[in-house]
Every structure is written in structure tokens, then in C-alpha cells.
C-alpha positions in Angstrom: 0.0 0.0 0.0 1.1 3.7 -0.5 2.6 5.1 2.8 3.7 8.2 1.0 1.9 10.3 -0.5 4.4 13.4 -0.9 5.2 13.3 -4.7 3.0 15.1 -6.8 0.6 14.2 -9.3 0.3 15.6 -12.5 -3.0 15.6 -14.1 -3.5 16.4 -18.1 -7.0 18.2 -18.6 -8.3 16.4 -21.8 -11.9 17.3 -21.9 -11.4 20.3 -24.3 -10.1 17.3 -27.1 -11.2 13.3 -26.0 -14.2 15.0 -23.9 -16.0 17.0 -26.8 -15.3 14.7 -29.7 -17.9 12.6 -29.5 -20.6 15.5 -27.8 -23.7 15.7 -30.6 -24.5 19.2 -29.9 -22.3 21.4 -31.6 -20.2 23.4 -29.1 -19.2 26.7 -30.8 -15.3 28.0 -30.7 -15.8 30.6 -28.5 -17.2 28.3 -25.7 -14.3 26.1 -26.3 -11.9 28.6 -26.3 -13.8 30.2 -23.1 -13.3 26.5 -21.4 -9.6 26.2 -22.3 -8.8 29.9 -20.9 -10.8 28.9 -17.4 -8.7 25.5 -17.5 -5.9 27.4 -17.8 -6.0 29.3 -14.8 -6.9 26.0 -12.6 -3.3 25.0 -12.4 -2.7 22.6 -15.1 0.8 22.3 -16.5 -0.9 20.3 -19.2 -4.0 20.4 -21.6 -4.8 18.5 -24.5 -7.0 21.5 -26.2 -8.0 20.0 -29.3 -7.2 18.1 -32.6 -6.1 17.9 -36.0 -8.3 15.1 -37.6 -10.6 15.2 -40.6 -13.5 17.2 -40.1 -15.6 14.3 -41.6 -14.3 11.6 -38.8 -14.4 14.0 -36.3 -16.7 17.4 -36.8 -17.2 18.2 -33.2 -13.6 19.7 -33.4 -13.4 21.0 -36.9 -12.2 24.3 -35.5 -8.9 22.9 -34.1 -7.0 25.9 -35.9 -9.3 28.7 -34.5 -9.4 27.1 -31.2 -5.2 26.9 -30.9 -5.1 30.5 -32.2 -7.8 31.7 -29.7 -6.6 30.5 -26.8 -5.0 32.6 -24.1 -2.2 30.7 -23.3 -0.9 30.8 -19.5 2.9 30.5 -18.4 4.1 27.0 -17.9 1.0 25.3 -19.5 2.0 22.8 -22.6 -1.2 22.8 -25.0 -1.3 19.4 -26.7 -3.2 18.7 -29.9 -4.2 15.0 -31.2 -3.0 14.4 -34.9 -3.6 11.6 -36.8 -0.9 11.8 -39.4 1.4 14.1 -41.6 -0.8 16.7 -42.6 -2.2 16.9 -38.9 1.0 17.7 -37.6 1.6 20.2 -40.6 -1.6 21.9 -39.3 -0.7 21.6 -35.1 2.7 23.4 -35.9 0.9 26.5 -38.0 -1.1 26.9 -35.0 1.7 26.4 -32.9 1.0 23.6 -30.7 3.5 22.8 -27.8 3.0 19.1 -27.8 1.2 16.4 -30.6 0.1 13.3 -29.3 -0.1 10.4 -32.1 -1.8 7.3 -31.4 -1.9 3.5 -32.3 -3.9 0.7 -30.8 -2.5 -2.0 -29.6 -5.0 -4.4 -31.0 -4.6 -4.5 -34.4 -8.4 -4.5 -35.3 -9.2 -1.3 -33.0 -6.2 0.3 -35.2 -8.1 -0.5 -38.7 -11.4 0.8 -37.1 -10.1 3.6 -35.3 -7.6 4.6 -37.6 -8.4 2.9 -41.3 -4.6 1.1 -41.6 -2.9 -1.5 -39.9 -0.4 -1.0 -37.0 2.7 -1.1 -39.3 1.1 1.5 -41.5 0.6 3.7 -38.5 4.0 3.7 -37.5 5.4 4.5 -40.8 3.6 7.3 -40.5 4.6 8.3 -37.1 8.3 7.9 -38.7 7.3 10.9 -40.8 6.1 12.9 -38.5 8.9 12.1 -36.5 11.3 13.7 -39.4 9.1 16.4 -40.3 9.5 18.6 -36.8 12.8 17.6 -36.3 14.7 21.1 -35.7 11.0 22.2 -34.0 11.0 22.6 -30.4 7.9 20.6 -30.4 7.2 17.7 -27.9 6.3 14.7 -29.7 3.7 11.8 -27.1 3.0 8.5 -28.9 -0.1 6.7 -27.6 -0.9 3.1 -27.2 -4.6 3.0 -27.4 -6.6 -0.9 -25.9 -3.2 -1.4 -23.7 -5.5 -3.3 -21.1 -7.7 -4.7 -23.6 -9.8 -4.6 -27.0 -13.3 -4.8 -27.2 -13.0 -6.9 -30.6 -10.0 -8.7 -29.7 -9.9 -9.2 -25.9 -6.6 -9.7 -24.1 -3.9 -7.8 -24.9 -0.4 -9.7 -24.5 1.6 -7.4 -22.3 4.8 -8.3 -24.7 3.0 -6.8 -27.2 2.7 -3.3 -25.4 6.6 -3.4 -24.3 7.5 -3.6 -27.8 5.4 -1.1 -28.9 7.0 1.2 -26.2 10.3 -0.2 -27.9 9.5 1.1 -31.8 8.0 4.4 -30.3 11.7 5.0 -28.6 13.5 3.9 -31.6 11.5 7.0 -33.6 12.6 9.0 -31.5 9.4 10.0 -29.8 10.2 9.9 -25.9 6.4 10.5 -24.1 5.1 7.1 -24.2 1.2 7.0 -23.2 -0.7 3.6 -22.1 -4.9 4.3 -22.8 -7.2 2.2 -21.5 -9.5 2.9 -24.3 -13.0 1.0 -23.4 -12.2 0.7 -19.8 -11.0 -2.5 -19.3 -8.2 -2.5 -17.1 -8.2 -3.9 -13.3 -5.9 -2.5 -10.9 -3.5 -5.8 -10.6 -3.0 -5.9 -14.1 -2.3 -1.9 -14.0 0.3 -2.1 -11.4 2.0 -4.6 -13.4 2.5 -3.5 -16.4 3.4 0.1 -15.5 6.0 -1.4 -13.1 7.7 -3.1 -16.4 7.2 -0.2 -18.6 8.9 2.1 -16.3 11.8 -0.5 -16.8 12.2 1.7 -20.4 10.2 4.6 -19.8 10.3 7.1 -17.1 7.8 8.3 -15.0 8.4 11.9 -16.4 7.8 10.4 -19.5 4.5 8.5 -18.9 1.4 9.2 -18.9 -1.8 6.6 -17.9 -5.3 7.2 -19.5 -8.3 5.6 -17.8 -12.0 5.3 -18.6 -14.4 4.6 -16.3 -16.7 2.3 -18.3 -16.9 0.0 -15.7 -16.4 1.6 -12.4 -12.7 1.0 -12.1 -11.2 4.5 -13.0 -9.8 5.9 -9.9 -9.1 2.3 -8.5 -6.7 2.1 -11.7 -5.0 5.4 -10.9 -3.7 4.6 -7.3 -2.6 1.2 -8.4 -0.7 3.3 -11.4 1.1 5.9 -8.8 2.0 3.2 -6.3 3.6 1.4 -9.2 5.4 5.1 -9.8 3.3 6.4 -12.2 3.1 10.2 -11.8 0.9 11.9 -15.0 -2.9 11.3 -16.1 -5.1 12.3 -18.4 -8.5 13.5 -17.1 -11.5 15.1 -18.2 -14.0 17.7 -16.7 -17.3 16.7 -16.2 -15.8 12.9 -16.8 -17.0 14.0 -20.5 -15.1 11.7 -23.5 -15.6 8.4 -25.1 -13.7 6.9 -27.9 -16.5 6.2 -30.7 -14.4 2.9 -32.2 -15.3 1.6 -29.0 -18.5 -0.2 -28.3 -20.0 1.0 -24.8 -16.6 3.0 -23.5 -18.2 5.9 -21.6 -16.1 8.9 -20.2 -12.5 9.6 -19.3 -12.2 9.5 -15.1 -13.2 12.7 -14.0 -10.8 15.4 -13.2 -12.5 17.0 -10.2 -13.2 13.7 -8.8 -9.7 12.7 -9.1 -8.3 16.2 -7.6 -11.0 15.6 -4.6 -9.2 11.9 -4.4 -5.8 13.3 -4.3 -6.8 16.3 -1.9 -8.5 13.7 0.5 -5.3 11.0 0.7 -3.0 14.1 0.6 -1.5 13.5 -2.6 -0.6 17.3 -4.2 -1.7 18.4 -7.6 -1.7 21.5 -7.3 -5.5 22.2 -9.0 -7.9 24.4 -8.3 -10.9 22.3 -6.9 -13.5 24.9 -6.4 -13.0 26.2 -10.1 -13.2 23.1 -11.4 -16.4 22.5 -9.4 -17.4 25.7 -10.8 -16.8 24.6 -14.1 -17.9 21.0 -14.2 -21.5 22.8 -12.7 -21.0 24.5 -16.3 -21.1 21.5 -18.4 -24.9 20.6 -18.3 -26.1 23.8 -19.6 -23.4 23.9 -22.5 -23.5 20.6 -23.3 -27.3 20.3 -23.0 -27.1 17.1 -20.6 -26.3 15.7 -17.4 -22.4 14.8 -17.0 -21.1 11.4 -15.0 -18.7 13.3 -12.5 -20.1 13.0 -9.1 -18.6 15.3 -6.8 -20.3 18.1 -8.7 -23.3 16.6 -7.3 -22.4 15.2 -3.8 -20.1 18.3 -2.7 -16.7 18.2 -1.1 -16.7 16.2 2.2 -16.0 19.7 3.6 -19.4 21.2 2.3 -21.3 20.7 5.4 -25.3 20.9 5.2 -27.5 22.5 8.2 -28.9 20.3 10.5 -32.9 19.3 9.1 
């Protein structure tokens, strides 16, 4: 069990990218660009604020250019964009994006759903990208999408993830991400396989993505930062969904993380009230109800009269 809980855990916003993408009401630029400029004053180091895909696979973020170029960017905050190949990358550097994140599945069937070409295909293409902002100060992520599982193909052989770490490294590309796309990763099998991948990765290096599709979210992230994991990806609202993934629902939620962390005494350094703030937000620009519960239930330090 963890026994100390002094090293600081650093949470990526991604609701602004993985958290819109598959919303069905239209959310103009200037509310996105309004939600990124709150999330940057919450204390995030990181935020994933949008992508570079086709319009037609994705048309909730068809304004990734506007967004990036009307965003107030803080000090210290590294704005990350999605691409999915060359040209997205051309398109994140125009706009100036600090970080791209490319991803790859794992399972070879979610890759020729998710991204029409098979796993090789993909990372030929990363090796592109790879030569095409050399020189750049860009940061350059590589994501391994079904790492704890496929929904088409089931088990994923742990091997198989290690050497996918392996031919992200020999790119080049040094931020190495493990997804749990569909949210089907238990806490046992988490702890292990971070503890080998930290054997060739570094924990300022990795980043963990959880879904809570099945309950497990939070659970997952504790049994990631005992094994030395340090970085997640989160999203207000626990908005997000992959949608090449039968049944995943949202990324963990990121105030309900931060009220975790706060409550074990793990720092993050994050604003909880304005997040609160804003995940109270989501229901009226989004047009729905969101998962995240603490918006609902209150801090354990919101006391109620006596009835």
C-alpha cells in the first residue's frame, strides 16, 4: 500500500479534445476557447485543447485551428493537440502547438477501425512525423490506445505493449502514453504493467489514460502511482468516449480525481473549487447531465444544516 503520499501528481485536462469529440451538440469555438482559458488558470501544466483530424471523422472539433489560435495561453502550461498523421501535424505546428500526441492501438483491429490502416502503416507514418518537426521545439507523445484490452479482440499480450514502447523509442518519440481505451483495465494488471514499462520509460515520461466504463477508473489510478506512475489524463465533467469503441463511456473525471488526491494528501496543485465551478457549467453547454459525481455530492467539507 502507499505510505507516501508526498510526490505530486500531475494531471492532463483532456476534456477540451477526448471529452467533446464525440458530444452531438455542436459546441461553438468561442465556448471552447472560453473553457480552455478557465482551465488554464486552474493549475494545469498540461491540456490536451484540441485536434487535428478530418473534419468528416471528427466534426465536433473541426475548428482545431481557430481554437489553438484563440486561446489565451498561461505560463508553464504545454497545449497538446491529437493528430492523426502528416498533414495533422503540418496543421498543429501552424497553429503552434506545444505538444502532438499520435496514437496507435494495440490491437490490431481497433487500429483499422479507429484509424483505417494497420499497426505497421501507422507507425510508418509516425516515422514521418517524427522527421518532419525535427529542428522544431515541439514535444512529440506517442499513444498506445486498448493497452489493457480490445473490445473486438480481448486480451492484450503485455509483450506486445513493451514492444510497442520499444519502436515508439527507436522513432525517436520519448512521451510514451498507455490508454485504456474501453475501460477494461483492473488495478493488478495496471500495477504490473506500468512497473515493467517504467523498466524503459520514465515516469516523467508517462502518462496513464483511464476510462471509467466500468467503475474502475480511480481504483486504476492509485494502483498506477504506487507502481510510480506520476501523469494522467482526465477530463471535466468525466466527459469523453472513444466512438471505435462499443459501450466505452467517459474519461475518469478530473475534479473527482483532484478531490481523491486532496483527500489522501497527494498534491496536484489544482484548483478544486474552479473546477467544481466549471464541471457545474457542463450541463447547460453541453445540453445534458455529466457522469462526474462530486459536482453533485459536494466536497466532504461542504457541510449541510442540521434538518
Amino acid at each position: 500500500m502507499i505510505t507516501d503520499y508526498s510526490e505530486r501528481l500531475i494531471v492532463q485536462e483532456v476534456s477540451p479534445r477526448d471529452g467533446l469529440q464525440i458530444e452531438p451538440t455542436w459546441v461553438e469555438t468561442i465556448d471552447k476557447i472560453a473553457l480552455i482559458d478557465q482551465l488554464s488558470l486552474a493549475g494545469f501544466s498540461r491540456i490536451e485543447a484540441g485536434s487535428f483530424v478530418s473534419p468528416k471523422a471528427i466534426p465536433a472539433l473541426r475548428d482545431g485551428e481557430q481554437v489553438f489560435k484563440g486561446i489565451t495561453r498561461q505560463p508553464g502550461v504545454i497545449y497538446v493537440a491529437l493528430i492523426p498523421n502528416l498533414k495533422g501535424a503540418q496543421r498543429a505546428l501552424a497553429c503552434t502547438a506545444d505538444e502532438l500526441n499520435l496514437v496507435m492501438s494495440a490491437s490490431q483491429t481497433h487500429n483499422l477501425a479507429n484509424m483505417r490502416m494497420r499497426c505497421e502503416d501507422s507507425l510508418a507514418a509516425f516515422g514521418e512525423i517524427v522527421h518532419f518537426v525535427q529542428g522544431s521545439k515541439v514535444r512529440l507523445n506517442a499513444s498506445i490506445a486498448t493497452t489493457f484490452g480490445c473490445p473486438f479482440e480481448g486480451k492484450i499480450d503485455e509483450d506486445r505493449v513493451l514492444q510497442i514502447v520499444e519502436a515508439y523509442q527507436e522513432l525517436g518519440i520519448q512521451g510514451i502514453t498507455l490508454a485504456d481505451t474501453t475501460g477494461m483495465a483492473n488495478p493488478r494488471q495496471v500495477e504490473r504493467l506500468v512497473r515493467r514499462v517504467q523498466q524503459q520509460v520514465s515516469p516523467a515520461d508517462l502518462t496513464l489514460h483511464f476510462h471509467n466504463t466500468r467503475g474502475l477508473g480511480l481504483c486504476n489510478v492509485l494502483a498506477a502511482y504506487e507502481a510510480g506512475a506520476r501523469r494522467f489524463d482526465a477530463a471535466l465533467g468525466g466527459l469523453g468516449g472513444c466512438p471505435f469503441a462499443p459501450g466505452a463511456s467517459g474519461n475518469i473525471c478530473t475534479e473527482d480525481l483532484v478531490n481523491l488526491c486532496d483527500e489522501v494528501g497527494i498534491p496536484t496543485g489544482i484548483d478544486l473549487p474552479l473546477l467544481l465551478k466549471l464541471s457545474r457549467g457542463l450541463p447547460a453547454l453541453l445540453g445534458h447531465e455529466v457522469p462526474g459525481q462530486l459536482a453533485k455530492a459536494g466536497r466532504n467539507c461542504d457541510l449541510h444544516p442540521v434538518p
